[in-house]
C-alpha positions as CSV (number, residue, x, y, z in Angstrom):
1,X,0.0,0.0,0.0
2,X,1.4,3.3,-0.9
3,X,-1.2,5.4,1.0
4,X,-2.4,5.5,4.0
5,X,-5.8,7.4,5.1
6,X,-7.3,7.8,8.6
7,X,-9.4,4.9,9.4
8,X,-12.1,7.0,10.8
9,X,-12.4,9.7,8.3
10,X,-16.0,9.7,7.1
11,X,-15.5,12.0,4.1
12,X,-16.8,10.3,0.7
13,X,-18.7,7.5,2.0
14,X,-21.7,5.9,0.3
15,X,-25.1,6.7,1.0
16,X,-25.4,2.9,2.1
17,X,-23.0,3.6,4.6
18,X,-25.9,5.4,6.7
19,X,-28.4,2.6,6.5
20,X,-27.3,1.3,9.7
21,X,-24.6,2.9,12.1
22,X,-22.1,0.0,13.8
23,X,-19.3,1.6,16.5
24,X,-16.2,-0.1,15.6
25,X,-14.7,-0.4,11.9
26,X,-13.4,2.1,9.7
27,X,-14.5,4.0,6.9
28,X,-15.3,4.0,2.8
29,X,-12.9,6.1,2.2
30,X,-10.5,4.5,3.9
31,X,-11.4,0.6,2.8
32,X,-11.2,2.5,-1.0
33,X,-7.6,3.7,-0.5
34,X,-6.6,0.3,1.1
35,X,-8.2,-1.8,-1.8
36,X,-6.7,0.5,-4.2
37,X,-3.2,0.5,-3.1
38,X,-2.9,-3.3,-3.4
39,X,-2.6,-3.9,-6.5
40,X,-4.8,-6.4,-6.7
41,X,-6.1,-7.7,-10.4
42,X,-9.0,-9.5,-11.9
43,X,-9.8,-12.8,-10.2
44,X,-7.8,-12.1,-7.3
45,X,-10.1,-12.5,-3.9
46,X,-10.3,-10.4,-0.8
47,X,-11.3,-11.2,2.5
48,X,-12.5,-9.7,5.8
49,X,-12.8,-12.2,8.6
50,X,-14.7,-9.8,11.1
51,X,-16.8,-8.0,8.5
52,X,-19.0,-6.3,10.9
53,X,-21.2,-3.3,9.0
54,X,-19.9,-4.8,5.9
55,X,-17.6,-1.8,4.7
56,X,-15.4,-4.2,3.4
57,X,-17.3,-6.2,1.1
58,X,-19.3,-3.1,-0.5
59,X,-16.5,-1.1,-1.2
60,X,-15.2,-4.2,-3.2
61,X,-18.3,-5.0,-4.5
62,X,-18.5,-1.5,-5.6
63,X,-14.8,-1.3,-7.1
64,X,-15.3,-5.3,-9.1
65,X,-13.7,-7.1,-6.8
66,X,-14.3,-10.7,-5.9
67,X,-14.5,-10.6,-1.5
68,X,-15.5,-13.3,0.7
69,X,-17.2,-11.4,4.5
70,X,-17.6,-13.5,7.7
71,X,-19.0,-12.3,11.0
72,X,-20.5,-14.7,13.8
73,X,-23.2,-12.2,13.9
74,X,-25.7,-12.4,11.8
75,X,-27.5,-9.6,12.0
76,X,-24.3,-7.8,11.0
77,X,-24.3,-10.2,7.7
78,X,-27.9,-9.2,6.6
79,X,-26.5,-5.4,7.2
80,X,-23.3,-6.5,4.8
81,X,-25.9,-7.9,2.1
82,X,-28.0,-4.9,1.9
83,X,-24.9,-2.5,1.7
84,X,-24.3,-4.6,-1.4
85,X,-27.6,-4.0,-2.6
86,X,-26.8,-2.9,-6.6
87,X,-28.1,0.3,-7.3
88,X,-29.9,-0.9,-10.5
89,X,-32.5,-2.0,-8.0
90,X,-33.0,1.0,-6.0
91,X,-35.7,2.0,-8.3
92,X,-38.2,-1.1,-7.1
93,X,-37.6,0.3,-3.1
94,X,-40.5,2.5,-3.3
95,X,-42.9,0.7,-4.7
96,X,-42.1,-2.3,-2.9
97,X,-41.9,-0.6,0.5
98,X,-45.9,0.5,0.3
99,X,-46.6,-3.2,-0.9
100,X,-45.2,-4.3,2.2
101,X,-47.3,-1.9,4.3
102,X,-50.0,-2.7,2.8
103,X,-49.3,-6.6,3.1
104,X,-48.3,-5.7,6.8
105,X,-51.8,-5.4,8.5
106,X,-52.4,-8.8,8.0
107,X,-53.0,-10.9,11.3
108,X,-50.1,-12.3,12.9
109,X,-50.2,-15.0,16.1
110,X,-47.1,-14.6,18.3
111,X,-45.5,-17.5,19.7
112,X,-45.3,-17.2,23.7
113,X,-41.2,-17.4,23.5
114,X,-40.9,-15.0,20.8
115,X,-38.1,-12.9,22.1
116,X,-39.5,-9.7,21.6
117,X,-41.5,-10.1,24.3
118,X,-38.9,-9.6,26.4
119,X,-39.3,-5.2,25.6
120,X,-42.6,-5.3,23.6
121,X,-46.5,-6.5,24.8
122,X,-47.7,-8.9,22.8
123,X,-50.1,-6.6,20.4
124,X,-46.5,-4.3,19.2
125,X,-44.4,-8.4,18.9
126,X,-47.8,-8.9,16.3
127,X,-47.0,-5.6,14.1
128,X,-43.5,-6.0,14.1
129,X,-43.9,-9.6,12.8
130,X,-46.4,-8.5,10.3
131,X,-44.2,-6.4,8.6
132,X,-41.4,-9.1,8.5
133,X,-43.5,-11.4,7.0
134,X,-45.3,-9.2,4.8
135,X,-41.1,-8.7,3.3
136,X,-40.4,-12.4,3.8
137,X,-43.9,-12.9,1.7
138,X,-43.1,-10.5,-1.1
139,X,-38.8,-11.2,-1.1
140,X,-38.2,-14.7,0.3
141,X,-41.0,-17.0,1.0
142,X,-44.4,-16.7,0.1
143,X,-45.5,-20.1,1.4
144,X,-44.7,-19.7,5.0
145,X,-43.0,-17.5,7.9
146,X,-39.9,-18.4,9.6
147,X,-37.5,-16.6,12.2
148,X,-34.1,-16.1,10.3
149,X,-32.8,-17.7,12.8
150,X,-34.5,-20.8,11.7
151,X,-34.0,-20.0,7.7
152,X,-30.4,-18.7,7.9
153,X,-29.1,-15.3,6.7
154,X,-28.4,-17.3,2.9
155,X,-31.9,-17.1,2.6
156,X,-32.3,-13.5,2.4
157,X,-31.2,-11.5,-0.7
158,X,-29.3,-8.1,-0.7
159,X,-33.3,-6.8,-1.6
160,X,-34.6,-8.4,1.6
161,X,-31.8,-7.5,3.6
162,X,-32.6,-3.8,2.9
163,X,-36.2,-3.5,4.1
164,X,-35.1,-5.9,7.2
165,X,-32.2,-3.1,7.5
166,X,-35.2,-0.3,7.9
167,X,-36.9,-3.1,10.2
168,X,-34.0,-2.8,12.6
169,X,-33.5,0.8,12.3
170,X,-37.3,0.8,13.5
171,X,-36.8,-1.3,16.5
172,X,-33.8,0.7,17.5
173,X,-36.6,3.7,17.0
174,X,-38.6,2.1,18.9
175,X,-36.4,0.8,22.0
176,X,-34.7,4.5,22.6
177,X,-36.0,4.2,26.2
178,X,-33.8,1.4,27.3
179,X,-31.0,2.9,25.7
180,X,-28.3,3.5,28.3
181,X,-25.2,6.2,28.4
182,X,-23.1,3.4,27.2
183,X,-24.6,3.3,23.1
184,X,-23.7,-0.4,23.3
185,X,-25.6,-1.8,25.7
186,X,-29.2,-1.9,25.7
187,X,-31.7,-2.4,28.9
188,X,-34.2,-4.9,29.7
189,X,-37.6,-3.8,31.3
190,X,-38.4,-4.7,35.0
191,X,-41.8,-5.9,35.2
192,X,-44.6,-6.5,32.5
193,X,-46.3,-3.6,33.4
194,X,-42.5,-1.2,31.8
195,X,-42.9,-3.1,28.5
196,X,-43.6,-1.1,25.4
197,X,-46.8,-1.0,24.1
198,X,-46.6,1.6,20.7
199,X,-49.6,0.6,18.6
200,X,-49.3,-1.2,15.1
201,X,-50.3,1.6,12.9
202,X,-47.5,3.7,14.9
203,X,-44.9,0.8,14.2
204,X,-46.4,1.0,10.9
205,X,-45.6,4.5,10.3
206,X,-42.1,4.2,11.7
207,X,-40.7,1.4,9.5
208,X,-42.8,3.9,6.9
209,X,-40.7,7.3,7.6
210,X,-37.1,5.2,8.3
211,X,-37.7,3.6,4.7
212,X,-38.5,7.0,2.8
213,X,-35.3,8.4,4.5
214,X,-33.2,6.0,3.7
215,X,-34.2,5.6,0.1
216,X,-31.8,7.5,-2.6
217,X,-31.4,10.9,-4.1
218,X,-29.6,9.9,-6.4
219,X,-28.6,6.4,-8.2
220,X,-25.6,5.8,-10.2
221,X,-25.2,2.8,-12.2
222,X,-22.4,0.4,-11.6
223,X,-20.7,-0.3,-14.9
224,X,-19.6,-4.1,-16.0
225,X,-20.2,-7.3,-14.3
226,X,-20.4,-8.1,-11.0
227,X,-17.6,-9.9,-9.5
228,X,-18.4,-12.9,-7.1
229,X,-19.1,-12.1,-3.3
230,X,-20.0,-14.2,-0.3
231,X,-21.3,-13.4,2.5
232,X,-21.9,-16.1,5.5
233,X,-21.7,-16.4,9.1
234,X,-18.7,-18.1,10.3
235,X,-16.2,-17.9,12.7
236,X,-12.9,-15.8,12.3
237,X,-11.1,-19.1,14.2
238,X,-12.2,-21.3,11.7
239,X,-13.0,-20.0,8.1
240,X,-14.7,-21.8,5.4
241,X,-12.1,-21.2,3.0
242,X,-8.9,-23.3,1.1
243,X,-5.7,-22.5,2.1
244,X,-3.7,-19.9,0.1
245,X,-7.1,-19.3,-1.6
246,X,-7.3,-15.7,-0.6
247,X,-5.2,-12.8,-2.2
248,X,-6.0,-9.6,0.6
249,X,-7.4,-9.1,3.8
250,X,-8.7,-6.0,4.9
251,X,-10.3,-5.9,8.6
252,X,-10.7,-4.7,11.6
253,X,-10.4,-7.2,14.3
254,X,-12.6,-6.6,17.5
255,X,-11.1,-4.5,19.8
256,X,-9.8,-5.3,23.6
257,X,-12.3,-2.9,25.0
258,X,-14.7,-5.5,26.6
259,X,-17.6,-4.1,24.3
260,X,-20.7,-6.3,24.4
261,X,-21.2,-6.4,20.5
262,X,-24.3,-9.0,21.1
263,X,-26.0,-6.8,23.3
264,X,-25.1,-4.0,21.2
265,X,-27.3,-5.7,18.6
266,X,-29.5,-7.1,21.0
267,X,-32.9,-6.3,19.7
268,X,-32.1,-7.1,16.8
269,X,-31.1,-10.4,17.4
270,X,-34.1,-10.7,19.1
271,X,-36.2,-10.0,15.8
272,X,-34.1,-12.3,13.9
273,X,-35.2,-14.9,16.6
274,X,-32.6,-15.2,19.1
275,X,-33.7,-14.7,23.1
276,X,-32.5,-16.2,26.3
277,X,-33.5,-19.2,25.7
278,X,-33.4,-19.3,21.7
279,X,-29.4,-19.0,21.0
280,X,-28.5,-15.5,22.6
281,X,-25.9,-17.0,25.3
282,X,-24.5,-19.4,22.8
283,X,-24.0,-16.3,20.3
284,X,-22.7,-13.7,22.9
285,X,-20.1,-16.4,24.4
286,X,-18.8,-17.6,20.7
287,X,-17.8,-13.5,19.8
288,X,-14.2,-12.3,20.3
289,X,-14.2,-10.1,23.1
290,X,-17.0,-11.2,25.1
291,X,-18.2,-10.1,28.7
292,X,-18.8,-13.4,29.3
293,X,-16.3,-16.0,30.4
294,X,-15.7,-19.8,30.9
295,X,-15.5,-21.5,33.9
296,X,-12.0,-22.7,33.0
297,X,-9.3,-20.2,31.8
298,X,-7.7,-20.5,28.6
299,X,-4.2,-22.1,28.8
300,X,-1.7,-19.3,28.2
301,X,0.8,-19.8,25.1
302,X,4.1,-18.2,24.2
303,X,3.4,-17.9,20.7
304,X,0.9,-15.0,22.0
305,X,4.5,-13.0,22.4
306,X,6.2,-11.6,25.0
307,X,4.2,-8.1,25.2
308,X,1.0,-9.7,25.5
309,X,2.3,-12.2,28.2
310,X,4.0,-9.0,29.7
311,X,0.3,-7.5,29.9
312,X,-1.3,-10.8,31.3
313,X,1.2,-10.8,34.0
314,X,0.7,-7.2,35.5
315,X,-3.3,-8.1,34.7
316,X,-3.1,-11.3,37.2
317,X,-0.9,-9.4,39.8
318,X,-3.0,-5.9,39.7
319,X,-4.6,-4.9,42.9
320,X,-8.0,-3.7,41.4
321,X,-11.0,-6.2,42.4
322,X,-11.8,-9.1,40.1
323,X,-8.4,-8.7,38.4
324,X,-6.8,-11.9,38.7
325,X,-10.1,-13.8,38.6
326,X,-13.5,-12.6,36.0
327,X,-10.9,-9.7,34.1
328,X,-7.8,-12.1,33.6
329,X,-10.1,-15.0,32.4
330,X,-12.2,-12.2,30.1
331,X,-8.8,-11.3,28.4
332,X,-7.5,-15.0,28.3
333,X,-10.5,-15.7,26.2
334,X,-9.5,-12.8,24.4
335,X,-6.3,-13.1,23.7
336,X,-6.5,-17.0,22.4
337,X,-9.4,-16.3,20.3
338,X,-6.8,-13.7,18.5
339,X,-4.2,-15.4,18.2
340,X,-6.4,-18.4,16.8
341,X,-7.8,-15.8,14.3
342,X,-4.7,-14.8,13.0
343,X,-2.9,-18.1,12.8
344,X,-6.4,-18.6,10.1
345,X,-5.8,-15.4,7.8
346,X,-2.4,-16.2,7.9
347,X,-3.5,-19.5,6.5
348,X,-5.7,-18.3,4.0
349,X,-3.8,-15.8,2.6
350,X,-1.8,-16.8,-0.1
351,X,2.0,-16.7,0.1
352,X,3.7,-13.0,-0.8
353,X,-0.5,-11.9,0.4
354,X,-1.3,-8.8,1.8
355,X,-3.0,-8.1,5.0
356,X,-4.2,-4.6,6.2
357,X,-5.4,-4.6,10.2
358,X,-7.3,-1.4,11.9
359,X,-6.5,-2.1,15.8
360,X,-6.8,0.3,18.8
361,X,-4.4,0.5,22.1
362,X,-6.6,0.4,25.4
363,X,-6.5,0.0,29.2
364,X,-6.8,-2.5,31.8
365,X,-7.3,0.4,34.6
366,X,-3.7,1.9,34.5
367,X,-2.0,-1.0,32.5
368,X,-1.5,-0.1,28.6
369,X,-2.7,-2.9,25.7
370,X,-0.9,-2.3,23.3
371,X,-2.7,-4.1,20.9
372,X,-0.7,-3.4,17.8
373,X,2.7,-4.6,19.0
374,X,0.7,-7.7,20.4
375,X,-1.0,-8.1,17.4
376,X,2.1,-7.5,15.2
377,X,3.6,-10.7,17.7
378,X,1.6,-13.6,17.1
379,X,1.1,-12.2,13.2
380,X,4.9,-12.8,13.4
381,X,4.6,-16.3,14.4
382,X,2.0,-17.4,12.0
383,X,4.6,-16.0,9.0
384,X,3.5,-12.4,8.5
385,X,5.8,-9.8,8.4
386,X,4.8,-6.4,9.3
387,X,5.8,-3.9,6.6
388,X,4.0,-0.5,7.9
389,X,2.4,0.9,10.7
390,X,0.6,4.0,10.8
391,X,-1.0,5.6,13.9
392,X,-4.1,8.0,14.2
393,X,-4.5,9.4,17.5
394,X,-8.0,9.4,18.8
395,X,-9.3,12.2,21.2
396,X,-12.3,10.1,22.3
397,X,-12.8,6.3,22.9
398,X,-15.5,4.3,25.0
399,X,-13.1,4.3,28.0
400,X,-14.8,7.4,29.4
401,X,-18.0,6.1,29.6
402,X,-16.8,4.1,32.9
403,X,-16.9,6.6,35.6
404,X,-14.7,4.6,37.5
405,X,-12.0,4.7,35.1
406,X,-11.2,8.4,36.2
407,X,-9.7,6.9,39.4
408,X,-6.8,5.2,36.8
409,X,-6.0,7.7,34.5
410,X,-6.9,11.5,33.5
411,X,-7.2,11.3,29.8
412,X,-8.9,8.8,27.7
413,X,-7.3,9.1,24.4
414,X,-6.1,6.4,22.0
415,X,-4.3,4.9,19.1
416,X,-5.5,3.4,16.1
417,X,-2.7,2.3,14.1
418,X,-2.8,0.4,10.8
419,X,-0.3,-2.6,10.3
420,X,0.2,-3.8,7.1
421,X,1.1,-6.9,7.0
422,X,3.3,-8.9,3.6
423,X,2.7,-13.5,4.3
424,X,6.2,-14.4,3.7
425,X,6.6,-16.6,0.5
426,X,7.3,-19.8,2.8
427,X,7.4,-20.7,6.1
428,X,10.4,-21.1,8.9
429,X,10.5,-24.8,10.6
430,X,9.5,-22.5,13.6
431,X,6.5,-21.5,11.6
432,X,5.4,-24.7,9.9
433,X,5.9,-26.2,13.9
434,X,4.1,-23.6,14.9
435,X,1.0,-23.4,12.4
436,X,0.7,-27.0,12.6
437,X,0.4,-26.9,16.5
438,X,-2.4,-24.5,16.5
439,X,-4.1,-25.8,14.0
């Protein structure tokens, strides 16, 4: 890569890119710059393991490039497809959109687990469904109405995905008052009687109004074929993919911040289906970074590198409450999730590959994680070489939003650095040993 663009610069982004807002990741412009720079020609593949809001795979879908995008998540997936969307279909949004309003006020019978009961009385869980199956009707199956969940995100084209996008932005809408300080967490009601009760012709009118803003000015045609894209939910440890089958891998692996990304997207899990006792736990344990943690810890291993082990060290002996128990475990789990993740692009990637990585340092109350050098470690081990790093300070970061971190430190600034990454043409003895181990 010859140039190198702040991550978080929003300037020349999409108008897809404002369907849906997602905290971490980095921007069009940047993902443009990145994609440009490599070099890469017809046929070659790109890939981005954590795909998230999906920047990656529509800004190579819009430059003709083929890209394979895996997230655990899958509500993040059916965001990723509808950021796809080709724009030679934006013209059958509208009508569409009042088909399924009118197709919406059909009767719907809520199941007595559906886990939108959990914010929602029964009456508002009936409108909410009736518009998704008045869009699974019309866009994915007019013979009968399943959870996603229970259908799987390959159902659902990059058409459906965008009116289920406008169904999330309604929920969101619509569950502002259990919205906390912290933007990624999201409240549960304490009794029947604090449940939501917004009427269906107000629901109605909401996934209404969030459509008609969210349709284009403007279309532009993409010129030529499309090249192939996939889209799936998979795990960043284990990827669905051939070794050496992948050319470049632009992501942004999931920070070391302890954000709850499945309660981030917690309501709308719960319209795809997935509730307490319907798959939530099993989701929010399997992402990288979780709140949650194991009974047992994670074994420790060297090929982590010796700043990481550095950090897990002054973690286990810090004074602070909890630290050598709940936070040592949560970053155990972190940490060997990582390293596992990397040892698999490294895999994919083909040898002489690039690899472009958007991290961010953090805290463990006074104790620096300096992801990047970490990062840049096991990368190392699993036969990448870093070739360029490039940092962006950051004036804000979620740190602040913990009162209690004051009591640590008086400023709550960062650095997001991009590492560029070159997989070495063949591997050491130490590397083959190494690869082989973890894998």
């Amino acid at each position: 890569m010859e140039r190198i663009e702040n991550p978080k610069a929003r300037g020349g982004d999409s108008f897809s890119s404002t369907w849906y807002r997602f905290y971490p990741g980095f921007s069009e412009g940047f993902a443009r710059s990145a994609l440009s720079s490599a070099g890469l020609g017809d046929g070659d593949w790109v890939l981005d393991p954590w795909n998230g809001g999906g920047t990656t795979t529509s800004t190579a879908t819009s430059a003709g490039l083929s890209v394979c995008g895996y997230d655990l998540n899958p509500v993040m997936i059916v965001v990723a497809k509808a950021r796809c969307l080709d724009p030679a279909e934006y013209s059958s949004l509208k009508p569409l959109a009042t088909d399924i309003g009118r197709k919406a006020r059909k009767p719907f019978e809520v199941l007595p687990d559906d886990p939108l009961l959990t914010w929602l009385v029964p009456s508002s869980v009936a409108a909410l469904r009736g518009i998704e199956a008045a869009i699974q009707t019309l866009l994915v199956d007019d013979t009968e109405y399943r959870t996603l969940k229970a259908r799987g995100t390959d159902a659902v084209s990059d058409l459906a995905a965008f009116f289920y996008v406008m169904l999330f932005r309604t929920v969101r809408y619509v569950f502002r008052p259990f919205r906390t300080s912290n933007p990624t967490w999201l409240k549960r009601p304490v009794s029947y009687s604090a449940r939501l009760r917004p009427s269906g012709d107000r629901l109605r009118g909401i996934f209404r109004a969030e459509t008609a803003r969210m349709l284009p000015r403007t279309i532009t045609i993409r010129e030529g074929p499309r090249a192939q894209r996939i889209l799936k939910v998979a795990s960043s440890e284990k990827l669905p993919l051939q070794t050496g089958s992948v050319d470049f891998v632009l992501t942004s692996p999931p920070y070391c911040t302890r954000i709850d990304y499945a309660m981030a997207t917690s309501a709308e899990l719960s319209l795809l289906g997935f509730g307490p006792t319907s798959g939530f736990k099993e989701l929010r344990r399997g992402l990288i970074g979780s709140v949650t943690v194991p009974k047992a810890a994670p074994i420790v291993s060297q090929t982590w590198g010796q700043t990481c082990l550095g950090f897990l060290q002054g973690l286990y002996g810090h004074d602070s409450k909890a630290s050598a128990t709940y936070y040592y475990k949560n970053h155990l789990q972190y940490f060997r999730s990582l390293s596992a993740s990397i040892t698999e692009i490294g895999r994919v990637l083909r040898p002489g590959g690039g690899c472009v990585l958007v991290v961010q340092d953090s805290y463990y109350k006074d104790l620096h994680n300096d992801l990047p050098v970490i990062l840049t470690e096991m990368a190392a081990a699993g036969g990448l070489a870093l070739k360029r790093r490039n940092d962006f300070p950051l004036s804000r970061t979620m740190a602040g939003v913990n009162p209690g971190t004051k009591g640590y430190r008086a400023s709550f600034n960062a650095i997001e650095s991009v590492l560029t990454f070159r997989k070495a043409s063949c591997l050491s003895a130490q590397q083959i040993d190494y690869v082989s181990d973890v894998v």
